[in-house]
N, C-alpha and C positions, 0 to 999 in steps of 0.2 A: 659458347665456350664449354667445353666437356670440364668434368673436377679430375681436380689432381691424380687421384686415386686413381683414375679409368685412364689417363693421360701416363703414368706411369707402366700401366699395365699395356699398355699399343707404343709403349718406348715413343713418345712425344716430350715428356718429360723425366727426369731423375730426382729420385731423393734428395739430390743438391737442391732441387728449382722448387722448394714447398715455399722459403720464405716471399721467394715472386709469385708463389699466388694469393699468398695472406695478402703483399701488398696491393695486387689488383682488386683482392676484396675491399679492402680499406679504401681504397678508391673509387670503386662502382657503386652503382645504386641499387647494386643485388640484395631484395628484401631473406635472402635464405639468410640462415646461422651460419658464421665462418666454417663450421664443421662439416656440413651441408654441402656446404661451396666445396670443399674441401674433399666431398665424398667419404665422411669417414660416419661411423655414426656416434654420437653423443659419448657415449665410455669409451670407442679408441679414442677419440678427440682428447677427453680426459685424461686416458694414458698417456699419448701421444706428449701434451702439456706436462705432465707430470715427470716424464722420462723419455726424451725425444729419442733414445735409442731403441724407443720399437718403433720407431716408424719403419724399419724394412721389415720388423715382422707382420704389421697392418698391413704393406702392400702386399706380401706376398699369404698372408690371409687372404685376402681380396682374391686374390691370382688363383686358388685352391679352391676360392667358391665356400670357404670356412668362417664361422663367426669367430671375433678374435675379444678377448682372449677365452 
């Protein structure tokens, strides 16, 4: 399974379907850090947590090839 991030970016998934992947994390035997899983790196995960309204600005960091923030 690819992470959210990269799945967002090839429109497989939307910024609506994050909490469906925390939950397959939560469910699998994936030894990565949910943030990992996730595709993001440790400080967006941080932001992310912290102010769930940059997650479209993480993805579209990502999408720009830019470190965020």
């Amino acid at each position: 399974m690819s992470d959210f991030i990269q799945d967002c970016l090839s429109d497989k998934a939307t910024i609506n379907d994050i909490d469906d992947y925390i939950d397959i994390w939560h469910t699998s035997d994936n030894e990565d850090e949910l943030y990992q899983f996730l595709g993001m790196t440790e400080d967006e995960y941080s932001i992310f947590v912290t102010n769930p309204s940059y997650l479209s600005s993480i993805i579209a960091a990502h999408k720009e090839g830019l470190a965020f923030p």
